[in-house]
C-alpha positions, 0 to 999 in steps of 0.5 A, spaced: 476 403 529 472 408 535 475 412 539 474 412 546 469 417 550 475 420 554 478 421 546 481 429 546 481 432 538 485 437 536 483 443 531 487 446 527 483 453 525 489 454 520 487 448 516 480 449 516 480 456 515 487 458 511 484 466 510 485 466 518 493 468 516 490 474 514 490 476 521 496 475 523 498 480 517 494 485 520 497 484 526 503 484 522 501 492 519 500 494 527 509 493 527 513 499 529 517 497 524 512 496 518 509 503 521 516 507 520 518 504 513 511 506 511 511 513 513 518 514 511 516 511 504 510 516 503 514 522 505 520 521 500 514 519 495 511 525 496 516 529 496 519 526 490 512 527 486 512 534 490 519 536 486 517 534 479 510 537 479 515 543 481 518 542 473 512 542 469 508 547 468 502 545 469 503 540 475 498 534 475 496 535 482 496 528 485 493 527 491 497 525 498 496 521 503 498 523 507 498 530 508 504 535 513 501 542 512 494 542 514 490 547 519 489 546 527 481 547 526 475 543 525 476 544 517 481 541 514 481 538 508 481 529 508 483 525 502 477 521 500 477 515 496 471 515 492 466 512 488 464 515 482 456 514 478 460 510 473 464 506 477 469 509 477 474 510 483 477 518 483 480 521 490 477 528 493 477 532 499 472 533 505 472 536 511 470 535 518 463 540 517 460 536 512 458 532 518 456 535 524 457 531 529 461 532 536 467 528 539 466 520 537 462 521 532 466 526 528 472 522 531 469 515 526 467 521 521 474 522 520 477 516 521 472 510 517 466 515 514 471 518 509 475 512 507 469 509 502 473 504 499 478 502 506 486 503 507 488 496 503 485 499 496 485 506 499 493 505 499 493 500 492 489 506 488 494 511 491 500 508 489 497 506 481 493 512 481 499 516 476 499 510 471 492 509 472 491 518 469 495 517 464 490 512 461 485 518 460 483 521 454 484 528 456 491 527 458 497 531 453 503 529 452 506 532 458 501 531 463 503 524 462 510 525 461 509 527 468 505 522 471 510 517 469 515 520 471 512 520 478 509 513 477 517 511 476 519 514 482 514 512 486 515 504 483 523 506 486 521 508 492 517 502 493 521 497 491 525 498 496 519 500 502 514 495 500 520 490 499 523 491 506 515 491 509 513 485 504 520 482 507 518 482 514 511 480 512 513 473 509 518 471 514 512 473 520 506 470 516 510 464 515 515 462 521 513 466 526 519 471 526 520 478 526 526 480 522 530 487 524 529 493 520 535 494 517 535 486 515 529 487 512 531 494 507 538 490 505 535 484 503 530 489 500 536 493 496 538 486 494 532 485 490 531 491 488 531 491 480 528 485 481 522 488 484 522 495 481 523 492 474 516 487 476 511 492 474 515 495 468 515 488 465 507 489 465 507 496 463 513 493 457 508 489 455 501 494 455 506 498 451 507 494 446 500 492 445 499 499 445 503 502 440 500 499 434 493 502 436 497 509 437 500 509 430 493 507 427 491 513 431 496 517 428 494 515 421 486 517 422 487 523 422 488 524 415 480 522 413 482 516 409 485 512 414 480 514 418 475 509 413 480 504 413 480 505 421 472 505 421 472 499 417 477 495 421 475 498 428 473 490 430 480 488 430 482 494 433 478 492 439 480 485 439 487 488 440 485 492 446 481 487 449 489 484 450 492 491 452 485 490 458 488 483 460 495 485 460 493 492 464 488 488 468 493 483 471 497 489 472 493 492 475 491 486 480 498 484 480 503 489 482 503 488 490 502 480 488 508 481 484 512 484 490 510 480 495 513 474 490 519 476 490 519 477 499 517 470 499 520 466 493 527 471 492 525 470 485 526 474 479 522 480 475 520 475 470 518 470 475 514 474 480 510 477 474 508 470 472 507 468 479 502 474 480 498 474 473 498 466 474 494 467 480 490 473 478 486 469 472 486 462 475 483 464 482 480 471 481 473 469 486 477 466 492 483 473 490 476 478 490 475 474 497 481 475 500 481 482 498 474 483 502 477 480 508 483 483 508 480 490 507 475 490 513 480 487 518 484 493 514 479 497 518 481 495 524 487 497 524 487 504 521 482 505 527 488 503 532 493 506 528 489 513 528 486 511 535 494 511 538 495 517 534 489 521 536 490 520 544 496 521 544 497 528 541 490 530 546 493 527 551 500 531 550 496 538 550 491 536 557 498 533 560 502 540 558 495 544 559 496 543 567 502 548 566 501 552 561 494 553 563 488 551 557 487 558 554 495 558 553 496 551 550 489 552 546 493 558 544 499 555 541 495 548 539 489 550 535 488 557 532 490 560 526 498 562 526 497 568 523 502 573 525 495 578 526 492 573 531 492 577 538 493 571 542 500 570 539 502 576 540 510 575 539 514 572 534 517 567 538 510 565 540 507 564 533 515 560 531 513 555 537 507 554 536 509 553 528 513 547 531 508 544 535 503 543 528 509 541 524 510 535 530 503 534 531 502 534 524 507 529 523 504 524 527 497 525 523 501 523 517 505 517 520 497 516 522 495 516 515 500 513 512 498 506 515 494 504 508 500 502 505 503 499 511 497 494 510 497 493 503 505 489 504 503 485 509 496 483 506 498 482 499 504 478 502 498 474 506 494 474 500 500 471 495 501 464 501 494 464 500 493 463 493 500 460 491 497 455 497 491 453 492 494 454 486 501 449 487 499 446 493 506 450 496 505 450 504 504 457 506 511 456 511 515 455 506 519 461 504 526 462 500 532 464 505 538 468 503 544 466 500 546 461 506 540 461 510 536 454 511 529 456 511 526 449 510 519 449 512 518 447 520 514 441 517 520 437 515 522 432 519 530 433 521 534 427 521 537 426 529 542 421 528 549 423 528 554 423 522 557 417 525 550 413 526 548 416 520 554 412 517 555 406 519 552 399 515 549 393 519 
């Protein structure tokens, strides 16, 4: 049948792009509420790597993210998520002189030049990243007893953090609606063991493909063995192409794994299922939405450091008009050693000791905003794929015990009880 001229067409961009719910999660990421929980989890993160590196002798140094002791000059040191001529991803520090530029252009240097891989990988490495050294070949005993000590932690932390955000994300992306904070870190507490023990079911699974390899290592170090080892390296290596694919779907899946539980309420074993299901069957499309995710990511680190920086210059240009600018440029941006000539009492230096101490807290709460990202985009990321893999409804989310969240899309019944039952 045709349609009339005057005939007006809906289009429904959602249908026809899926992906663009991508966006919302990135608006998702730009939440107070979000920014806050993802600050205060990598504060506690650190501080807790912080401690434990403290106990060991050799402390394994691991990078943080977020930095609250840094100089008030042009110098100080940035983490870099870098690439390396081997493919491999390692941070490093850099500092504002390697690029000599001015004002804007040092600006974006600081802010989008020196993060190479983008805030959603930057924020997923970091957080692996004490799993990911222990599987070096230099690493002792020790050295990885202390980075899985530390990956631990980091595991607790988050499954209570990344749990509440991811909690936020999927009733955000799929009904619209902003859950309260503390509603967030309760239902997040409710699945913590679920969520923490998602992740320690892959690494249960690592470990035990890996354990025959590491007795055979054990045995090698006597010459026979070492010809027997020879000899049979080609199932040795048949056995760790299955440690790589249990590693591989972790690596990949964690986040996924933990979006699963925001949304679906289920348990380890389900979530990890869920996220290597999704990782092998559409690994392209998930590589895709990666990409997206990490270049609308880009914008909003921008916003975030952008809100950060205006508001910690305009602080002191507001209190320059009292104190006059050779004053604040005095408490704000020079050294505070107690031999500086323009901080000449110790109630000077102490003030101006807590003004970089504020100001450096909202440069942290600027660069934390990675691992606010990477909850709301894995949570966008998993709708997607479950989308495509089963076929769900991306407005389809479990509720708590009680709660109706049926999806929007299901019609609802108007008749009453009474009309309901009568018969003709």
């Amino acid at each position: 049948m045709s349609q009339s001229p005057g005939s007006i067409y809906e289009i429904r961009w959602r249908e026809l792009f899926p992906w663009l719910i991508l966006v919302k999660a990135l608006r998702a990421s730009l939440f107070i509420r979000v920014l806050v929980i993802a600050w205060l989890g990598v504060l506690v993160t650190q501080g807790g790597w912080f401690f434990i590196e403290g106990t060991f002798s050799d402390p394994a140094d691991l990078p943080r993210i977020a930095s609250v002791e840094r100089p008030p000059d042009n110098s100080s040191p940035t983490l870099v998520l870098a690439l390396s001529s081997d493919g491999e991803t390692f941070f490093r520090t850099t500092t504002d002189a390697e690029f000599r530029g001015t004002g804007i252009t040092r600006w974006l240097w600081r802010h989008l030049g020196q993060h190479e891989m983008g805030p959603l990988v930057e924020g997923w490495s970091w957080l692996a990243i004490p799993f990911v050294r222990i599987l070096r070949l230099d690493t002792s005993f020790w050295q990885a007893f202390q980075l899985f000590l530390c990956g631990v932690w980091a595991i607790g932390v988050w499954a209570l953090a990344g749990g509440a955000i991811s909690r936020i994300s999927a009733r955000y992306l799929s009904r619209e609606e902003i859950l309260d904070p503390l509603a967030a870190l309760k239902s997040a507490a409710t699945k913590w063991t679920a969520t923490a023990g998602s992740p320690l079911v892959g690494l249960l699974f690592a470990a035990m493909f890996a354990f025959p390899l590491a007795l055979m290592g054990l045995l090698v170090r006597l010459d026979f063995f070492a010809l027997i080892a020879g000899v049979l390296w080609g199932l040795y290596l048949v056995w760790g192409i299955l440690l790589a694919v249990v590693l591989i779907a972790l690596w990949f899946g964690w986040p996924l794994a933990w979006a699963a539980i925001g949304v679906e309420r289920s348990d380890a074993f389900d979530a990890a299922s869920r996220a290597t299901a999704y990782v092998y069957q559409k690994p392209l499309r998930l590589g895709f939405y990666v990409i997206v995710a990490s270049l609308l990511g880009i914008f909003g680190h921008l916003v975030v450091a952008g809100f950060a920086t205006a508001g910690s210059a305009l602080t002191d240009w507001a209190v320059s008009w009292g104190a006059g600018s050779e004053r604040t440029a005095a408490l704000v941006n020079t050294s505070l050693s107690e031999d500086n000539p323009a901080l000449s009492t110790g109630s000077a230096i102490t003030g101006a000791r807590a003004i970089h101490f504020w100001k450096n807290m909202l440069a942290s709460f600027s660069d934390s905003y990675p691992m606010a990202l990477l909850w709301t985009a894995s949570t966008g990321i998993y709708l997607l794929l479950r989308h495509h893999v089963d076929s769900t409804e991306m407005d389809e989310i479990e509720g708590e015990p009680g709660e109706d969240l049926r999806s929007p899309r299901t019609p609802k019944s108007n008749k009453s009880p009474e009309v309901a039952s009568k018969t003709p």
